[in-house]
C-alpha positions as YAML, in Angstrom:
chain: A
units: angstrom
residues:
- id: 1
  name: UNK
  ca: [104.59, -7.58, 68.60]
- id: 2
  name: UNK
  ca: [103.51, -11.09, 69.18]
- id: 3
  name: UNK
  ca: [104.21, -13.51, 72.24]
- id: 4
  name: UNK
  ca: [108.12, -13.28, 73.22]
- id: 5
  name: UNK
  ca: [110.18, -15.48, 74.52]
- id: 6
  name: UNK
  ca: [110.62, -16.42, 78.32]
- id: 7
  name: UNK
  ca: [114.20, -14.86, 78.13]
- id: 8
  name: UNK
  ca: [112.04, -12.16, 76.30]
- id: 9
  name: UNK
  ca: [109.53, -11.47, 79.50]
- id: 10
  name: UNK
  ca: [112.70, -11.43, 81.75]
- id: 11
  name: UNK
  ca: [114.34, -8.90, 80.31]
- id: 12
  name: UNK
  ca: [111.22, -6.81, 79.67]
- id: 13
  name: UNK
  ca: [110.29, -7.07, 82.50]
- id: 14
  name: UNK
  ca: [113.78, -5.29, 84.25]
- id: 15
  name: UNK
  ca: [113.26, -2.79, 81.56]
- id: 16
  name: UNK
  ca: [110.01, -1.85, 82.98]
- id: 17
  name: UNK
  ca: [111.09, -1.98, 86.73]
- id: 18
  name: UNK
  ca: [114.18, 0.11, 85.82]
- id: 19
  name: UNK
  ca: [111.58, 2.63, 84.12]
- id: 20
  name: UNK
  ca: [109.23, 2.18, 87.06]
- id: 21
  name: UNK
  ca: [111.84, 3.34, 89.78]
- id: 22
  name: UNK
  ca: [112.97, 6.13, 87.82]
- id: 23
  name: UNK
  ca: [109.67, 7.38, 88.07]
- id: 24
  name: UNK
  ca: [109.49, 6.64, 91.69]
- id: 25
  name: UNK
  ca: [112.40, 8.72, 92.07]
- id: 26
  name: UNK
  ca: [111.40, 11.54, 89.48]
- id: 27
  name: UNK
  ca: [108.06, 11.69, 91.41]
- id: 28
  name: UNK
  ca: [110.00, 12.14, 94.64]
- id: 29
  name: UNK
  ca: [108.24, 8.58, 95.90]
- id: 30
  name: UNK
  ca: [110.01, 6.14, 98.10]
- id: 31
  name: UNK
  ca: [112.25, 3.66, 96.38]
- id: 32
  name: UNK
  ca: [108.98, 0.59, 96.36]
- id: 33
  name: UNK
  ca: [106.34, 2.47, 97.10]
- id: 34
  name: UNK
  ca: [104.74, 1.22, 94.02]
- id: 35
  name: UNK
  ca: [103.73, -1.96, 93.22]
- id: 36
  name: UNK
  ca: [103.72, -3.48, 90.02]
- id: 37
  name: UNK
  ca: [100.88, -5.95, 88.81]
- id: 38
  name: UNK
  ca: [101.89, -8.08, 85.88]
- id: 39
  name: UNK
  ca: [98.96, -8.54, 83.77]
- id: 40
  name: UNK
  ca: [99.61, -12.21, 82.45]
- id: 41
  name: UNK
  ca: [95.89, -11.99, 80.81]
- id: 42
  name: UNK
  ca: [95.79, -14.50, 77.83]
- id: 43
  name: UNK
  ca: [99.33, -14.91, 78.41]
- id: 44
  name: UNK
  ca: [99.50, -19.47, 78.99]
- id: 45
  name: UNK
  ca: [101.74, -20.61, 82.32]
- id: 46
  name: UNK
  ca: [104.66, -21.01, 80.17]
- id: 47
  name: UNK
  ca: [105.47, -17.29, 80.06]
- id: 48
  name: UNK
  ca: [104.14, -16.27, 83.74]
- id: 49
  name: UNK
  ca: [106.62, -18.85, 85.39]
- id: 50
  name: UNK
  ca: [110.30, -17.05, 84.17]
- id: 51
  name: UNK
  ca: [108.55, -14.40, 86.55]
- id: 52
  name: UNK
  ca: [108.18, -16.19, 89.72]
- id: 53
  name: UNK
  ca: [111.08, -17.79, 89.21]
- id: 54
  name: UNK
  ca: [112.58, -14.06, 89.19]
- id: 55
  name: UNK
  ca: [111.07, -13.64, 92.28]
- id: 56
  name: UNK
  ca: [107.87, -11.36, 90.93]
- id: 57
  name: UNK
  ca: [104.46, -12.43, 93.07]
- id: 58
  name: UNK
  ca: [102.03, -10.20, 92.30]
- id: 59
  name: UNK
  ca: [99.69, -10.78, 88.75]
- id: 60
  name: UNK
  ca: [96.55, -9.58, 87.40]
- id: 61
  name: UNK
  ca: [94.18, -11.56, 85.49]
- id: 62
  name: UNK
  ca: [90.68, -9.92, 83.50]
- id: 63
  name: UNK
  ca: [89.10, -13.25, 83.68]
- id: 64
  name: UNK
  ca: [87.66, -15.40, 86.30]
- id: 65
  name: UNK
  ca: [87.12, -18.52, 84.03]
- id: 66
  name: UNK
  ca: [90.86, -18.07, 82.28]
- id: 67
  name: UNK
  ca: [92.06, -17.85, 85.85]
- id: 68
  name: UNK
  ca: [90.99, -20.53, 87.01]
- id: 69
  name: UNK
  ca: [92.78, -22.68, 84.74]
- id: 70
  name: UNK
  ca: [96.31, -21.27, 85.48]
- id: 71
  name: UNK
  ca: [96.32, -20.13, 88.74]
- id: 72
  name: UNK
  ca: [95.88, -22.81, 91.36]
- id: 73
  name: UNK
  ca: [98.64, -24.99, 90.48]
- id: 74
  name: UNK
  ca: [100.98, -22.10, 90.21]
- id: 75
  name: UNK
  ca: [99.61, -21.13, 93.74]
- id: 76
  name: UNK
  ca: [100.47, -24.42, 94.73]
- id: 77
  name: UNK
  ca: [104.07, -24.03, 93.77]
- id: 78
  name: UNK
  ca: [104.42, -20.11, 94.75]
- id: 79
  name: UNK
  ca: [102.00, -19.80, 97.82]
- id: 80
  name: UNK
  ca: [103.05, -16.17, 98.58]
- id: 81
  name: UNK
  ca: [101.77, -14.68, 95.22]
- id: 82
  name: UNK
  ca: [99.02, -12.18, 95.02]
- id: 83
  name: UNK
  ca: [96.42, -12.24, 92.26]
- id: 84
  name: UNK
  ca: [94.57, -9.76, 91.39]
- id: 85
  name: UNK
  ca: [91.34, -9.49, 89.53]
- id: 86
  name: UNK
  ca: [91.22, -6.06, 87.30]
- id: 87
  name: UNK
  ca: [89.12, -7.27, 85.13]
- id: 88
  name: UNK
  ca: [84.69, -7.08, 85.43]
- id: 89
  name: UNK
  ca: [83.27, -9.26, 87.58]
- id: 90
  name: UNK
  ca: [79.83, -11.35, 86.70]
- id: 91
  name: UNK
  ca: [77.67, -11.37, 89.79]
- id: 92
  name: UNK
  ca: [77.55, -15.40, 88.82]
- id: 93
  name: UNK
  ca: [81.13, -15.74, 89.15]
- id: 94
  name: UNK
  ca: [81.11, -14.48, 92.70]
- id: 95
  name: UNK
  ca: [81.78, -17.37, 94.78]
- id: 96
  name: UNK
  ca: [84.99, -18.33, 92.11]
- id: 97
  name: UNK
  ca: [86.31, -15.16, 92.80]
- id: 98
  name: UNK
  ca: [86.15, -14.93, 96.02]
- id: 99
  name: UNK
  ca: [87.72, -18.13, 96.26]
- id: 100
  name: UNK
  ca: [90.51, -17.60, 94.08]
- id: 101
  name: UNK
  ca: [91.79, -13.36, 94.17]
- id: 102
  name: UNK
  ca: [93.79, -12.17, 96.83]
- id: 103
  name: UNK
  ca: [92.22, -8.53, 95.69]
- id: 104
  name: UNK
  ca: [89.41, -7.96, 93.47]
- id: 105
  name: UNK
  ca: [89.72, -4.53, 91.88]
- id: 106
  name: UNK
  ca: [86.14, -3.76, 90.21]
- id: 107
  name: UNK
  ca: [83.86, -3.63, 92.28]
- id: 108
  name: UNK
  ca: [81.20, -0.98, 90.50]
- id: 109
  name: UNK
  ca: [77.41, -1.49, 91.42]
- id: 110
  name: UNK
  ca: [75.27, -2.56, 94.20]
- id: 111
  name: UNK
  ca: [74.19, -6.01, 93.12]
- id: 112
  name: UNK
  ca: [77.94, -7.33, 92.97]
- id: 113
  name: UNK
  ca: [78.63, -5.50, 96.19]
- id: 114
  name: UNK
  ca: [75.27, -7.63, 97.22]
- id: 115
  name: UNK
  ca: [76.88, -10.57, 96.23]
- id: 116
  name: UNK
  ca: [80.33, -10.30, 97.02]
- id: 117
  name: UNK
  ca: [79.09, -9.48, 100.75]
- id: 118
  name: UNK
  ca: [76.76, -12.60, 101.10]
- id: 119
  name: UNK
  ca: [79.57, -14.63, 99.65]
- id: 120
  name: UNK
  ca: [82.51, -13.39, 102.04]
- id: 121
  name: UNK
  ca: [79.89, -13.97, 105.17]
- id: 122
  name: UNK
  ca: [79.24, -17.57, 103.35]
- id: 123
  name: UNK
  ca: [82.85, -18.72, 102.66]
- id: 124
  name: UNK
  ca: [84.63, -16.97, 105.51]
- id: 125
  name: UNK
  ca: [87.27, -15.71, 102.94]
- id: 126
  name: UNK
  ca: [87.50, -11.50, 101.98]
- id: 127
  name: UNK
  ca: [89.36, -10.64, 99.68]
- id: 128
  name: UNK
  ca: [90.25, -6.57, 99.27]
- id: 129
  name: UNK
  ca: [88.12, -4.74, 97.75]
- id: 130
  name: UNK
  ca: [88.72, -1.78, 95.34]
- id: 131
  name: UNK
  ca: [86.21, 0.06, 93.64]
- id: 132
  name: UNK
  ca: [86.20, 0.87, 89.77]
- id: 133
  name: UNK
  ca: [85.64, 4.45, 89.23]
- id: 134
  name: UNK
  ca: [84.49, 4.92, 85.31]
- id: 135
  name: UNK
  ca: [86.60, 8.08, 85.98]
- id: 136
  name: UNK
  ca: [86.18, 9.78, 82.42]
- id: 137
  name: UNK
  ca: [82.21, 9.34, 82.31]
- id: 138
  name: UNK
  ca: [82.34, 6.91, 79.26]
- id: 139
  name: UNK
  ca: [79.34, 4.99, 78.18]
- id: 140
  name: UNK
  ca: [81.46, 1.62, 76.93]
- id: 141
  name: UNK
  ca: [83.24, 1.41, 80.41]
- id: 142
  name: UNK
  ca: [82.42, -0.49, 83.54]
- id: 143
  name: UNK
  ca: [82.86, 0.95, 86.36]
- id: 144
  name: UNK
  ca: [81.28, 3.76, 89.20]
- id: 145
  name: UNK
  ca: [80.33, 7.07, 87.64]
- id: 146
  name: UNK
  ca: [82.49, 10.14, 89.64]
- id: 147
  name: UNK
  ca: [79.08, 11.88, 91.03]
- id: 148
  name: UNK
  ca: [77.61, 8.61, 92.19]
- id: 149
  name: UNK
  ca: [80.89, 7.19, 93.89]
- id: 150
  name: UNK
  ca: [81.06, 8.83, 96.87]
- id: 151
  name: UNK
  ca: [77.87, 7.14, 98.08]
- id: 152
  name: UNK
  ca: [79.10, 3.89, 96.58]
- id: 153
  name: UNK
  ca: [81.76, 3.86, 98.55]
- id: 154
  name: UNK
  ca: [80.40, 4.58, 101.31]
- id: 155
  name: UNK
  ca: [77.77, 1.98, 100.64]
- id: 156
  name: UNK
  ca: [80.27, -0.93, 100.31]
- id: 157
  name: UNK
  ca: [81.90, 0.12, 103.40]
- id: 158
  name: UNK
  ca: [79.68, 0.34, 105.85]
- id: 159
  name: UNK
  ca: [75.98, -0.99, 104.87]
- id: 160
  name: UNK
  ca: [78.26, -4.46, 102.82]
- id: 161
  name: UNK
  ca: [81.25, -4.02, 104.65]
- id: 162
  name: UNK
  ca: [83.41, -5.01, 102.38]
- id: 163
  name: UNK
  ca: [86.95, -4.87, 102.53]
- id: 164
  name: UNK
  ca: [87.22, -1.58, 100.59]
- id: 165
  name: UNK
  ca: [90.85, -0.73, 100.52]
- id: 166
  name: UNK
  ca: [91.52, 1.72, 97.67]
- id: 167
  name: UNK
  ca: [90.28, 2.93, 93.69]
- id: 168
  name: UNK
  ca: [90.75, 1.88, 90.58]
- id: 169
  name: UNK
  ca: [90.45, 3.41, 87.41]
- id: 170
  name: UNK
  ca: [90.86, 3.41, 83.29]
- id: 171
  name: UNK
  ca: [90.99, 6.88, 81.49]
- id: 172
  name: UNK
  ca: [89.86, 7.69, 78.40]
- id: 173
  name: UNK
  ca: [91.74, 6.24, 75.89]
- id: 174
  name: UNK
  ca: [92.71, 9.41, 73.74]
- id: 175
  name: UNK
  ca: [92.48, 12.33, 76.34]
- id: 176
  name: UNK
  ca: [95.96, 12.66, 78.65]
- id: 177
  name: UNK
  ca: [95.47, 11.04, 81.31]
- id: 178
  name: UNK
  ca: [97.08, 13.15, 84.41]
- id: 179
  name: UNK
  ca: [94.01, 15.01, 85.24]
- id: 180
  name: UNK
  ca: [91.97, 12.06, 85.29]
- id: 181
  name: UNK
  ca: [94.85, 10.30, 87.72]
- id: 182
  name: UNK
  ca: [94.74, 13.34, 89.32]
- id: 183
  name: UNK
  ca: [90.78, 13.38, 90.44]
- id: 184
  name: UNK
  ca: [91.01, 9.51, 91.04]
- id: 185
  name: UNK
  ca: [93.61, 10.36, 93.79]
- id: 186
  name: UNK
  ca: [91.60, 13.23, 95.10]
- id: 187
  name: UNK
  ca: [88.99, 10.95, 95.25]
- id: 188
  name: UNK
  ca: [91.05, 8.05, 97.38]
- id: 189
  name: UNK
  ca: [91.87, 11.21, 99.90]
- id: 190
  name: UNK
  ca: [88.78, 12.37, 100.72]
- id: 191
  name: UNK
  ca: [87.84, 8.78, 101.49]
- id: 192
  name: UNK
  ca: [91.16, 7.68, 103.13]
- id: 193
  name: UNK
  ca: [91.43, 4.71, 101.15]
- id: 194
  name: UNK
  ca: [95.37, 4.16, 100.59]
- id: 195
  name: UNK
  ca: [95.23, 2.21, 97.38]
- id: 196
  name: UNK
  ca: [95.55, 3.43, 93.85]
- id: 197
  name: UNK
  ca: [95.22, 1.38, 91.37]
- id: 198
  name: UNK
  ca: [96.16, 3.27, 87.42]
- id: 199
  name: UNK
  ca: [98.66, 3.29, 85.06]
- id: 200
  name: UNK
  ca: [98.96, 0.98, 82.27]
- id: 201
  name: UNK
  ca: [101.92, -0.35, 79.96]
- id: 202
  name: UNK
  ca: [101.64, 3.58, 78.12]
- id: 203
  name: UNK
  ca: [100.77, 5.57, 81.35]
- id: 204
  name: UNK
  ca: [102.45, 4.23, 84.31]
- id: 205
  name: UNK
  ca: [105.33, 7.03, 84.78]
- id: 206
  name: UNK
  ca: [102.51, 9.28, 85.02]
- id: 207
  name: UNK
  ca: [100.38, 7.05, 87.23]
- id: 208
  name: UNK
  ca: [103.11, 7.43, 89.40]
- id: 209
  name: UNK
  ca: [103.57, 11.18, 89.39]
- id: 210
  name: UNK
  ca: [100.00, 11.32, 90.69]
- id: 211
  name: UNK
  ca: [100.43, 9.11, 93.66]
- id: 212
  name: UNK
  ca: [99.60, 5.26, 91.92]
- id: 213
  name: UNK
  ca: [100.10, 2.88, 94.71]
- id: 214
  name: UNK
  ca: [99.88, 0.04, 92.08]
- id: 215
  name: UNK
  ca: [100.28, 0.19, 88.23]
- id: 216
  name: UNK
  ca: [98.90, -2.77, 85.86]
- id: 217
  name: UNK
  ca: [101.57, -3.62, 83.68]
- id: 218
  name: UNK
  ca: [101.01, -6.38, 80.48]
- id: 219
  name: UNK
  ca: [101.98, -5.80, 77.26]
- id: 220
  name: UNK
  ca: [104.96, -4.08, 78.19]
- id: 221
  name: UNK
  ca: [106.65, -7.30, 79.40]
- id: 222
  name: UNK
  ca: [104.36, -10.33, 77.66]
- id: 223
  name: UNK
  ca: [104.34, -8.39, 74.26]
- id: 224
  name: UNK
  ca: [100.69, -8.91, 72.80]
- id: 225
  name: UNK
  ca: [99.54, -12.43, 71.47]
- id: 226
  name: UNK
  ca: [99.12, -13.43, 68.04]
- id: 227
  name: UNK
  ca: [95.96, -14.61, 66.87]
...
């Protein structure tokens, strides 16, 4: 599947919030309890725009740099969207984040935490805050090991202060991914945080089941680029 066209992303993009309510109501959730982030990630403004003019505000974006070069003047003509950053964060990049996300979903070690802290004091802006739990213990993954995230958490909330509204996570690729859903919202529980943030384009239904508050949606309505 390469790029498709803008009728294309429209009509993908019903498709998935058809399949996304069925699971609400499968799951016995409230009818838009969940949100859905479309992940316009090295997807160009040409294909995000059929969105908004759907009415869809809320996007994800991995990159802070890539971001930057779409997002403002689309802000400019859609100032009620919400942009999320689900993609790792560069201490360097900081103050550009900060400055651009509405939420910034990986937050995963003390020296961003550091810096995200000093830079919400600095700029006056704070953007939420979830923290990335590396919730299947793998060595390529960013993110917050499970033992070591209950301090972390507790670290960014009260000796930071950040914002910390909720957890974020990425399972292991080939292992199902309900238990690991599961534990994430176990996690959010014990901590009263009341954001989830899991479920992909081949997950989400099950995201759901498990009590996703948000679900991070890409291919599934941009198709994947070419090249």
């Amino acid at each position: 599947m390469t790029d498709v066209s803008h009728q294309d992303v429209q009509v993908q993009f019903a498709a998935v919030m058809a399949e996304l309510a069925a699971a609400e109501r499968a799951s016995g959730r409230p009818a838009g309890s969940v949100r859905l982030i479309a992940v316009s990630k090295t997807h160009p403004v040409d294909r995000i725009r059929p969105l908004l003019a759907a009415g869809h505000r809320l996007f994800g974006e991995n990159r802070v740099k890539e971001a930057e070069t779409k997002w403002p003047a689309l802000r400019a003509d859609y100032p009620d969207l919400e942009l999320h950053l689900i993609g790792p964060l560069q201490s360097n990049k900081v103050k550009e984040a900060v400055a651009l996300f509405d939420v910034i979903e990986t937050v995963d070690r003390p020296k961003l935490a550091a810096a995200l802290a000093a830079e919400m004091v600095r700029s006056g802006r704070r953007p939420r805050c979830l923290v990335q739990i590396n919730i299947g213990s793998e060595s390529q993954k960013a993110g917050v090991l499970p033992d070591a995230a209950d301090d972390f958490i507790e670290a960014c909330r009260t000796g930071w202060q950040l914002p910390i509204e909720g957890l974020m996570c990425i399972p292991p690729q080939d292992e199902d991914p309900t238990p690991h859903f599961g534990r994430l919202a176990e996690m959010a529980r014990r901590h009263a945080l009341p954001l989830l943030s899991m479920g992909m384009s081949g997950d989400y239904p099950r995201a759901i089941a498990a009590g996703a508050t948000h679900v991070r949606v890409g291919t599934a309505i941009f198709g994947y680029r070419s090249g």
